[in-house]
N, C-alpha and C positions, 0 to 999 in steps of 0.2 A: 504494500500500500504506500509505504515512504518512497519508495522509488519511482511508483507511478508518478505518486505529486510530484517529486522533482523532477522526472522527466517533464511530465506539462508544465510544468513550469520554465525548467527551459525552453522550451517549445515556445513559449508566448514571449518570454522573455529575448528571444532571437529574433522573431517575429517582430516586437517591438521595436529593437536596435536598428536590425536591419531598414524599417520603414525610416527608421528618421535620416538613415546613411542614404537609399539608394532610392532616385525618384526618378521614373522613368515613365514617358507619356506613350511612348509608341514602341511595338513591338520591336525584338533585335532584329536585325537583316540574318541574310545567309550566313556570312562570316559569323556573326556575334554566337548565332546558332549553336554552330558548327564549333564554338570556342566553348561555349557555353557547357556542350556534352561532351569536348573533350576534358574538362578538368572535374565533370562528375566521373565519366570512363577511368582517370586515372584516378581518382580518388578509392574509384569501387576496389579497382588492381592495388591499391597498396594497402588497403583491409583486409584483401584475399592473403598476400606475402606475409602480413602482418607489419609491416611496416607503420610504425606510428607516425614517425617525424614526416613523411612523405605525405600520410594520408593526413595532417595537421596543416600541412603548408596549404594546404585547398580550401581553409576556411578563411573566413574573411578577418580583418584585423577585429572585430568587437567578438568574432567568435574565440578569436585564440586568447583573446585578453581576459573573456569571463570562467574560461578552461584553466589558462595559465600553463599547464603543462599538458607536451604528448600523454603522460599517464592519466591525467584525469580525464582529458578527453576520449582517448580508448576504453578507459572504464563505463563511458557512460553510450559511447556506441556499444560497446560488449553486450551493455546490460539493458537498452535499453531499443537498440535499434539493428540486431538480428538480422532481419532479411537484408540490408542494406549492406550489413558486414560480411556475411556471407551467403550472396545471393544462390539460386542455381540457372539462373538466368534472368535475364531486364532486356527492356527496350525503351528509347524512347517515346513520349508522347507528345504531345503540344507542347509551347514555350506560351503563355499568356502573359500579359499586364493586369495584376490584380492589384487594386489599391495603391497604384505608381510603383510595385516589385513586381519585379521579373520572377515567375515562377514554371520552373521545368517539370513535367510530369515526367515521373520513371515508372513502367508495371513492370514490377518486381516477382519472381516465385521465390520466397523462402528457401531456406535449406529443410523446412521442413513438408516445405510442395504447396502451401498457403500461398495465395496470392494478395497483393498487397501494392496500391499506390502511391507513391513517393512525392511527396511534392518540397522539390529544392526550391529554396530564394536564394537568387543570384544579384551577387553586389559587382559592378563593373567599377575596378582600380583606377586612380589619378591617373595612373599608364596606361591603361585600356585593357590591362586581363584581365579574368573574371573569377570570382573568389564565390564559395557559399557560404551564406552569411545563416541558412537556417534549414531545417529538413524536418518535414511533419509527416505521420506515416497514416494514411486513412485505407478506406473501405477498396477495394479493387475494381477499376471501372471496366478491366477488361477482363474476360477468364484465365490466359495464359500471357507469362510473358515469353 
C-alpha cells in the first residue's frame, strides 16, 4: 500500500514538474518523432542490460534531481514499473499534445504476458534532445504489443 502511494505520487508529482518545464503547442514533426522513440528504445535497452547510469541519463533534469541517485531511481522502476523494465515486447503509438506535454504512447506486454499502456512525457532540452520527464502506466488500448 506505501508503495503504491509513493509510486502515484511520483507519478503526479513528475506530471507536475514536467508541465511547468515543457510547453509545447503543436505536435513534434518527423524528426522530433523519431528522437522522441529513440531515447524511450534506448532507455527500454538499458533496463533490459540492467544498466542504471545509462537508463538515468534519459530522464529529464527534475526527474534525476527528485531521484538523486541511479539506485533510487532503479528501485522505484524495479518496484514499481515492471513491464516497462522488463518488457517482452512494445511498440509505439501516437505522440499527442496533452495539456502543452508531449506525451508518447508505448503498448507494452509484460514479462508476465499482461498488456499495459505507457504513456511517456517528453521534455525537449535547451539543445534540442529529448529527455523523459515522467511515465504513467494505464489500462491497454490495444490487445498485443
Amino acid at each position: 500500500m506505501i508503495r503504491h502511494n509513493l509510486l502515484s505520487l511520483w507519478v503526479l508529482l513528475a506530471l507536475s514538474l514536467a508541465g511547468t518545464v515543457a510547453q509545447a503547442a503543436d505536435p513534434p514533426g518527423e524528426d522530433d518523432r523519431a528522437a522522441i522513440q529513440a531515447v524511450i528504445d534506448s532507455q527500454i535497452a538499458a533496463f533490459r542490460r540492467d544498466d542504471g547510469e545509462a537508463a538515468f541519463s534519459y530522464a529529464a533534469p527534475a526527474i534525476r534531481h527528485m531521484f538523486g541517485t541511479v539506485d533510487n531511481f532503479m528501485a522505484m522502476v524495479r518496484g514499481g514499473y515492471r513491464p516497462v523494465y522488463r518488457p517482452q515486447a512494445y511498440h509505439f503509438g501516437a505522440v499527442a499534445v496533452v495539456d502543452g506535454q508531449i506525451v508518447q504512447k508505448v503498448h507494452i506486454v509484460g514479462p508476465d504476458g499482461g498488456a499495459v499502456t505507457a504513456f511517456y512525457i517528453m521534455e525537449q532540452q535547451p539543445d534540442g534532445s529529448w529527455r523523459i520527464a515522467g511515465c504513467s502506466l494505464g489500462a491497454p488500448e490495444e490487445r498485443s504489443a
